[in-house]
C-alpha positions as CSV (number, residue, x, y, z in Angstrom):
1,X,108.9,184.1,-108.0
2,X,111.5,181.8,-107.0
3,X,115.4,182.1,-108.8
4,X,116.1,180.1,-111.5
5,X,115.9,177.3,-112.5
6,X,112.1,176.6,-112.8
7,X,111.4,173.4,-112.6
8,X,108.4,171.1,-112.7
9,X,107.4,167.7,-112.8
10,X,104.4,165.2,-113.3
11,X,103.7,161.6,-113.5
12,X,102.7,159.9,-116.5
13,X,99.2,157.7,-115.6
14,X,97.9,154.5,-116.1
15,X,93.7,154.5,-117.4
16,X,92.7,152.0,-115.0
17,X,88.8,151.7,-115.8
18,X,87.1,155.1,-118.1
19,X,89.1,156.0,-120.9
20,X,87.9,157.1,-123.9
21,X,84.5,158.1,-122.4
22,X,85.9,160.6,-120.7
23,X,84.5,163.5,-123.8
24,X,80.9,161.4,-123.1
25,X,80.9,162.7,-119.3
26,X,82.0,159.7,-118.0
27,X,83.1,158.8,-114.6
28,X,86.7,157.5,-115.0
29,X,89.4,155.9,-112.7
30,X,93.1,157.1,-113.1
31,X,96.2,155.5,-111.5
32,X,99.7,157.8,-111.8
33,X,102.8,155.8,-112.4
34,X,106.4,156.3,-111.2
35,X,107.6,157.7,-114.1
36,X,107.6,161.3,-114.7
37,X,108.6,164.3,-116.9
38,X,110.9,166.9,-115.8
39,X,110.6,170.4,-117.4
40,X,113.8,172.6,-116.4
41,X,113.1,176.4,-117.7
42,X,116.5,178.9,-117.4
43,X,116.0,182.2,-118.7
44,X,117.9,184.1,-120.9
45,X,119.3,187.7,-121.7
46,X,118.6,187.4,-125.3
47,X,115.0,187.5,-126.4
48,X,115.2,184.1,-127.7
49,X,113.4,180.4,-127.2
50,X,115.1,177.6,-126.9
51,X,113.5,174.2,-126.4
52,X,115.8,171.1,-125.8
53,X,114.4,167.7,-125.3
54,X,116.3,164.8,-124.1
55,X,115.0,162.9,-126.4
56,X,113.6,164.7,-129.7
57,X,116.6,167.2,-130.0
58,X,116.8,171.2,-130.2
59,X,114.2,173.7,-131.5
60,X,115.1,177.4,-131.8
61,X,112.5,179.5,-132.9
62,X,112.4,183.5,-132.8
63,X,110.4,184.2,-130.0
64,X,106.7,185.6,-131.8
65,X,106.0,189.4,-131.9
66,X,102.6,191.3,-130.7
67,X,102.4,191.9,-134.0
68,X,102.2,187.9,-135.1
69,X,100.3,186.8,-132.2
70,X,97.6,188.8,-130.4
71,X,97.8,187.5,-127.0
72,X,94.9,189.2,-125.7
73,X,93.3,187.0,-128.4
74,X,91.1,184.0,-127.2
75,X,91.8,182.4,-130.3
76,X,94.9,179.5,-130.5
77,X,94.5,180.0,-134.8
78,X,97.3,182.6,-134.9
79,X,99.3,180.7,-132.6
80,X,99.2,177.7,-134.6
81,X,99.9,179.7,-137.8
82,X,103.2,180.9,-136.5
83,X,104.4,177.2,-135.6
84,X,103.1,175.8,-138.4
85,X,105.1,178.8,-140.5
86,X,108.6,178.1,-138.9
87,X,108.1,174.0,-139.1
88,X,107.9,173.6,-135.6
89,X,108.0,169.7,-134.6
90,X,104.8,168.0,-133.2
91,X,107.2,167.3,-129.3
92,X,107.6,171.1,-129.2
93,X,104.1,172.1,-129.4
94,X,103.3,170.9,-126.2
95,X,105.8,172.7,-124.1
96,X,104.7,175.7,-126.3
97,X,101.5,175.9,-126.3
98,X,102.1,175.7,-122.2
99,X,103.8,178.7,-122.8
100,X,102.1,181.1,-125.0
101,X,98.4,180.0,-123.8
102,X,100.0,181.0,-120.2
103,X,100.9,184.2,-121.1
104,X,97.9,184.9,-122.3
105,X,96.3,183.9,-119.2
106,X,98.2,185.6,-116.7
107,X,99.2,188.7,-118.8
108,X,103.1,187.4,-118.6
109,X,105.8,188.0,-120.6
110,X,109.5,187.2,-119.4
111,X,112.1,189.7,-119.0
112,X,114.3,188.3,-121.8
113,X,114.0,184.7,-123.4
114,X,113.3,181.1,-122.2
115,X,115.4,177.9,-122.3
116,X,113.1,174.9,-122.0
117,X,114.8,171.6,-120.9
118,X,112.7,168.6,-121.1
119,X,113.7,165.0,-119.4
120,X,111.5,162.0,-118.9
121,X,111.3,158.7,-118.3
122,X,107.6,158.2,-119.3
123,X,107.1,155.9,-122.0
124,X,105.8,157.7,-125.4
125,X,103.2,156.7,-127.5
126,X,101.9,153.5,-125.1
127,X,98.3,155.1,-123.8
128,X,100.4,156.1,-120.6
129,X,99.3,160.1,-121.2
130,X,103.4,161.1,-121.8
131,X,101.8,164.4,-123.3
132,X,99.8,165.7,-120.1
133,X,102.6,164.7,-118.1
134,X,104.9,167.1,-120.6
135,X,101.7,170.1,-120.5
136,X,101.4,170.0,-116.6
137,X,105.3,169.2,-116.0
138,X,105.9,172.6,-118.4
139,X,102.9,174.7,-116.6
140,X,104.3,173.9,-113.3
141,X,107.8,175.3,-114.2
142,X,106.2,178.2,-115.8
143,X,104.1,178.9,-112.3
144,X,108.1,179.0,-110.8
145,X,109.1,181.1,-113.1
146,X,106.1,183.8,-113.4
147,X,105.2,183.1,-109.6
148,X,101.6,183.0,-110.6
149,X,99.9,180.0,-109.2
150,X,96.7,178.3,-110.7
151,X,94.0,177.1,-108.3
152,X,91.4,174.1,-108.3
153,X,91.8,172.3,-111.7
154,X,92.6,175.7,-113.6
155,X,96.3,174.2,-114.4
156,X,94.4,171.1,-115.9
157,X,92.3,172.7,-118.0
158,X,94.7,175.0,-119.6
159,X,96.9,171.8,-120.6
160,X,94.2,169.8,-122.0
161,X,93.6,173.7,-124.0
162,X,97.0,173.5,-125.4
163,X,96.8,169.6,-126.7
164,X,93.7,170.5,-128.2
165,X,93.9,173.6,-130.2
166,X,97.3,173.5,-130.0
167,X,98.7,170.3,-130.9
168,X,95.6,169.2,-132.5
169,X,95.1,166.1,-130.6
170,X,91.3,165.8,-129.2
171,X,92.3,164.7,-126.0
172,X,89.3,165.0,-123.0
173,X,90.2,166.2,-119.6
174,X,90.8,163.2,-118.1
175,X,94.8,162.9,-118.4
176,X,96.0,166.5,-117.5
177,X,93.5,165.7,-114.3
178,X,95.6,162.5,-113.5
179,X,99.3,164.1,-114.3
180,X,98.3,167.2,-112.0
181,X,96.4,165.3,-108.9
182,X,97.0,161.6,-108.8
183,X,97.8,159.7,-106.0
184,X,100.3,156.4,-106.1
185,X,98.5,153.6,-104.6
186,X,95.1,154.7,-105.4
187,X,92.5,155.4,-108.0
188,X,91.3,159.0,-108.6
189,X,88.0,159.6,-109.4
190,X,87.2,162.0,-111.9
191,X,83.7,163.1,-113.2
192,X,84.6,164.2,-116.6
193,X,81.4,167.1,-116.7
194,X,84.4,168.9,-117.1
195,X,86.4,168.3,-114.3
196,X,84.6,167.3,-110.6
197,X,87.6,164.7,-109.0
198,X,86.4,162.5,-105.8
199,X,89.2,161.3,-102.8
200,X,91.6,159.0,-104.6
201,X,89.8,155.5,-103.2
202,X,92.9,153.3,-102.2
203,X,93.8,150.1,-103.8
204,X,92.9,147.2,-101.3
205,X,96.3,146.1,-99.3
206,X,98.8,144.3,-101.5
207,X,96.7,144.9,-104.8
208,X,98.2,146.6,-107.3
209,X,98.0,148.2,-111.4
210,X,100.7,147.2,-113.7
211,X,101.1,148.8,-117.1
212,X,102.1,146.2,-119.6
213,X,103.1,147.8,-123.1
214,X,101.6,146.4,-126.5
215,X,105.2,147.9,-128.5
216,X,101.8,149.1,-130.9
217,X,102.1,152.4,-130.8
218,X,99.3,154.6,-129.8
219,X,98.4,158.2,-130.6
220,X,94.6,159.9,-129.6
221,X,95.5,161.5,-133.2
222,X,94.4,158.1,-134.7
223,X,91.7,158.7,-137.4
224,X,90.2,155.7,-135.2
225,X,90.1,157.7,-132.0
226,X,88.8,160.5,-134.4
227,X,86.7,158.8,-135.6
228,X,85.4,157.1,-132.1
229,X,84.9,159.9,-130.3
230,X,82.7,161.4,-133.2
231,X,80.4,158.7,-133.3
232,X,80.0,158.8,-129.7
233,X,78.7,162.8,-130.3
234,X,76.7,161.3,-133.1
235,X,74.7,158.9,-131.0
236,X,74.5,161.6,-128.5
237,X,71.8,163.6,-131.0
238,X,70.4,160.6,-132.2
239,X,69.3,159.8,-128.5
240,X,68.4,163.6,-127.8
241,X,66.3,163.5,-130.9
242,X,64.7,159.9,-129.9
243,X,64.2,160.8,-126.1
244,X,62.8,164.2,-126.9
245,X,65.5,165.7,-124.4
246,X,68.2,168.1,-124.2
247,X,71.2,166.7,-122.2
248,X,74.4,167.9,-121.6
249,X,76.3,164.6,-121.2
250,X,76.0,161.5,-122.8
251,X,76.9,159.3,-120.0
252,X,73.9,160.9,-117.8
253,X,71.8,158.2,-119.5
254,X,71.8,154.5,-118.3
255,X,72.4,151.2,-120.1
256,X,68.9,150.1,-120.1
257,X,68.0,153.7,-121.3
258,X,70.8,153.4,-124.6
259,X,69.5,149.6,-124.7
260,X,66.0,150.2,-124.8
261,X,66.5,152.2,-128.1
262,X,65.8,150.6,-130.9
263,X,68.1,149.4,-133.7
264,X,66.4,151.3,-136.4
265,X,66.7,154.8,-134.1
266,X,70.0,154.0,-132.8
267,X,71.4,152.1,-135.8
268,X,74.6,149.7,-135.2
269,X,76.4,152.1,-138.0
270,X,75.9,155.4,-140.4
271,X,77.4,157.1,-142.7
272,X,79.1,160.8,-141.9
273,X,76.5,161.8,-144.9
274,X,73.6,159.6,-143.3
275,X,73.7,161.6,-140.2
276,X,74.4,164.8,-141.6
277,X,71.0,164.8,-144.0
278,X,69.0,163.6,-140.7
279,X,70.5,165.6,-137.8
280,X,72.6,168.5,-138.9
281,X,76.3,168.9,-137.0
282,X,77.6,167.5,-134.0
283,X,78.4,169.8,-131.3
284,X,81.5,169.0,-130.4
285,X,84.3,171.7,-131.4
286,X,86.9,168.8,-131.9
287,X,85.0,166.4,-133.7
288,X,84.8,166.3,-137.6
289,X,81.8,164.2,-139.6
290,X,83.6,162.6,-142.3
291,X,80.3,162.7,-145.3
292,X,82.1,158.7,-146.6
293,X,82.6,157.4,-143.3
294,X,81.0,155.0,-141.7
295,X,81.1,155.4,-137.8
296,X,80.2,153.1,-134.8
297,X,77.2,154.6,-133.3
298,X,75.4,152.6,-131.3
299,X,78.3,150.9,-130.1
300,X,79.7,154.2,-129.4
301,X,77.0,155.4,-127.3
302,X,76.8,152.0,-125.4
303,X,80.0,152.2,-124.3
304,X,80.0,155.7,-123.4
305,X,76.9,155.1,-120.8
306,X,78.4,151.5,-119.6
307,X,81.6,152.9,-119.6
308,X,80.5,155.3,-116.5
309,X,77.7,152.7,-114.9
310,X,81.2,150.1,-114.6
311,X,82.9,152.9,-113.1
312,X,81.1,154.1,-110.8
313,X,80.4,150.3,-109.6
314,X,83.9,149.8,-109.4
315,X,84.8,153.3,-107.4
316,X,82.0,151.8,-105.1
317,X,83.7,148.5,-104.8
318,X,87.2,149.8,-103.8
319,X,85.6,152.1,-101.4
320,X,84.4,149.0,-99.9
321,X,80.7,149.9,-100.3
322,X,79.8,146.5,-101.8
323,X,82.1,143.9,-101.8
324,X,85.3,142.5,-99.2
325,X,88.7,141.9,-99.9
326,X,88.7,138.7,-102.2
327,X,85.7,139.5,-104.2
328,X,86.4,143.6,-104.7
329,X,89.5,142.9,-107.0
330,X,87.7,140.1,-109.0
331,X,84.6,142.3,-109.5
332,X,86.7,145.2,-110.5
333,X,88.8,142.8,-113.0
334,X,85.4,141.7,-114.6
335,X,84.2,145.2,-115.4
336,X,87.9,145.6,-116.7
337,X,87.3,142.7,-119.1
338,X,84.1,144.2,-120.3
339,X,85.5,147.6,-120.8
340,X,88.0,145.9,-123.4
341,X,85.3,144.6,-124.6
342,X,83.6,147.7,-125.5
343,X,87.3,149.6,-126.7
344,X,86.8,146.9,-129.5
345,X,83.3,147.6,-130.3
346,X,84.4,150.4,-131.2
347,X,87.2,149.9,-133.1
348,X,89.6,150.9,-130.8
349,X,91.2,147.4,-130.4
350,X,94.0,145.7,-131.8
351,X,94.5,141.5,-132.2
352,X,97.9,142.2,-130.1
353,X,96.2,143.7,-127.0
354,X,93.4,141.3,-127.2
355,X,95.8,138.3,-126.7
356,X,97.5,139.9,-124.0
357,X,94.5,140.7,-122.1
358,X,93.4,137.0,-122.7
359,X,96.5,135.9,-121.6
360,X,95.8,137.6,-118.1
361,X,92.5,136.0,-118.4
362,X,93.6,132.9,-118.7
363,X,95.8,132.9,-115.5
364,X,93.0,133.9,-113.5
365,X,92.8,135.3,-110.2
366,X,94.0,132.0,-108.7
367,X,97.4,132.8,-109.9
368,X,96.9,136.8,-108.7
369,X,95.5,137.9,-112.0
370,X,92.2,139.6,-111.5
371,X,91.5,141.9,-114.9
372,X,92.9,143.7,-117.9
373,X,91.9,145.8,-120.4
374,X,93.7,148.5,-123.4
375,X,94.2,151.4,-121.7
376,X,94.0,155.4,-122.5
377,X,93.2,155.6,-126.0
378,X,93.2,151.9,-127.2
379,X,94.5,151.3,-130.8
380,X,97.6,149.8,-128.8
381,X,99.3,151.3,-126.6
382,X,99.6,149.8,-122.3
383,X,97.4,147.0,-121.2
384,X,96.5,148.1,-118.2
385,X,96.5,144.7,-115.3
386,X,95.0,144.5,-112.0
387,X,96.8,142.0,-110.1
388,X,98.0,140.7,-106.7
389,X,101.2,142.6,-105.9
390,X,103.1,138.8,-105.6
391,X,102.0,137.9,-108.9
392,X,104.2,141.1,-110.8
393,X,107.2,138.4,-111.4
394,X,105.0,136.2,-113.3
395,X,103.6,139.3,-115.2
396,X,107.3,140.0,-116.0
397,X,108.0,136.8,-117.4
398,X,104.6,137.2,-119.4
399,X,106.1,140.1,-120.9
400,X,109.5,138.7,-121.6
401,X,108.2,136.2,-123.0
402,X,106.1,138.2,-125.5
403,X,109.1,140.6,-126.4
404,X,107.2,143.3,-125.0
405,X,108.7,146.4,-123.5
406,X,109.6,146.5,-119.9
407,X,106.0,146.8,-117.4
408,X,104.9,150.0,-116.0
409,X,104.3,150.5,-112.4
């Protein structure tokens, strides 16, 4: 264990080509950013928690008891009983969860109490993953603090646990992946099956990813990421039941395979009700059927499988398997544009961040523009650009022109 302070930090990341198929299997391509979150922990002689953001204010809660939370318990319910009881704010249930879901991994418990300092300059609700970056920033401190140390992608895993049962927000593993192992300059590979990351493959030479905000604000809490990544699970049964096949991943099938299906197997739409009467529940934990809804699901499941097939394309093209120099980023920014696409297919898109990504469209990669598309969870958020490093000043203006928040590099 090292003295106080503890400290940890982590990037926030921009979702170059992947996204929201990451819960479908999907390969997916992950770019950190500069920004990062700091988490500062100090302890304390009094039992007592104390968590201070920078930006969200002060919560003081009374540290829990054995008595209100089992922590040899598996189960987050209790947990999320006892914040819910003392009206603990949304920010404060990420640094939190960290906390209690670590002690309950490593057996832990500090001396006396915790004072949790939290500082960041990673933009909040624009798809830029500003909560992994908080849950791996806060585990890392913790590891200082406890001197316990997580291996492989154990850290990951365990953020990704406390956004999901924690916060509430159905979040796949692809963001605490990038926060904890990204590499600037590069594009890391991760296999979303949970959690199998490749060598970051290395932008080609003065080619770069900007992040340009929408100002719509974004939150994987959306009923329309809800209700995305439920329709993805739901086309995911309808396929097992038309294939006659069992599989673990939805993005293990191709886009001819999904294609091939026909429209009255793998309707465009269904009700929550439709589906329910036909095939039962859907096996994801985080994942509700609304009975009135109508969801996406052959869209869904389309973009799912081409989701991973433009991926692992693209991986192959900045690897420099396929393609040289000029064409790699132009081939890239086409599956980009496609990917958009499908994040409105699904009704993940908004009219603001299809103009901007036409506006990078329309300047073309003779002006150093070679794709776009909504990044992390859509609904808003970061357009995420692929452009010639010389061409940022004209993406600036672009920006400035549009009233839109400062770009993210």
């Amino acid at each position: 264990m090292s003295p106080p302070p503890w400290l940890g930090e982590a990037p926030g990341r921009l979702d170059v080509l992947g996204g929201v198929a990451d819960y479908s299997g999907s390969l997916v391509l992950q770019s950190p950013i500069a920004a990062t979150t700091r988490v500062t922990i100090v302890p304390t002689p009094e039992p007592r928690l104390r968590v201070v953001s920078d930006q969200e204010g002060v919560v003081d809660p009374p540290p829990p008891t054995d008595d209100e939370i089992d922590f040899s318990s598996d189960s987050a319910a209790p947990l999320v009983d006892w914040l819910d009881a003392r009206d603990v704010p949304r920010w404060a249930r990420y640094p939190l969860g960290c906390l209690f879901l670590f002690q309950r991994a490593w057996g832990w418990r500090p001396d006396g109490g915790l004072s949790i300092h939290i500082s960041t300059d990673v933009p909040t609700s624009m798809g830029v993953s500003s909560s992994a970056a908080l849950e791996v920033a806060t585990l890392r401190a913790l590891e200082a603090a406890s001197g316990r140390r997580f291996a492989g992608t154990a850290l990951a895993r365990l953020a990704q646990r406390a956004e999901n049962e924690v916060v509430g927000a159905p979040c796949g593993l692809m963001d605490q992946l990038a926060a904890a192992h990204g590499a600037r300059g590069a594009l890391l590979p991760i296999l979303c099956r949970p959690d199998a990351m490749r060598d970051p493959a290395a932008l080609p030479e003065g080619v770069i990813v900007a992040g340009w905000p929408s100002a719509v604000k974004h939150a994987v809490t959306g009923v329309e990421y809800g209700a995305a990544r439920t329709a993805a699970f739901m086309g995911k049964r309808i396929l097992e039941v038309a294939l006659g096949r069992w599989f673990q991943h939805l993005a293990e099938l191709s886009p001819s395979v999904v294609g091939g299906v026909p429209a009255d197997v793998l309707p465009a739409s269904m009700t929550g009700s439709e589906f329910v009467a036909r095939y039962g529940a859907v096996e994801d934990p985080h994942s509700t059927v609304a009975s009135d809804r109508r969801y996406p699901v052959r869209a869904a499941a389309e973009f799912a499988v081409g989701e991973n097939f433009r991926c692992e394309l693209a991986e192959r093209l900045f690897r420099g398997e396929v393609a040289d120099r000029i064409r790699t980023p132009r081939l890239a920014g086409e599956l980009m544009y496609q990917s958009h696409l499908g994040y409105g297919s699904i009704g993940l898109g908004r009219p603001e961040t299809d103009a901007m990504v036409a506006a990078v469209r329309d300047l073309g990669p003779a002006r150093g523009f070679h794709g776009a598309r909504s990044s992390g969870g859509g609904c808003g958020g970061t357009v995420v650009v692929l452009l010639e490093a010389q061409a940022l000043p004209e993406l600036r203006r672009l920006a400035e022109r549009a009233g839109s928040p400062p770009l993210i590099l």
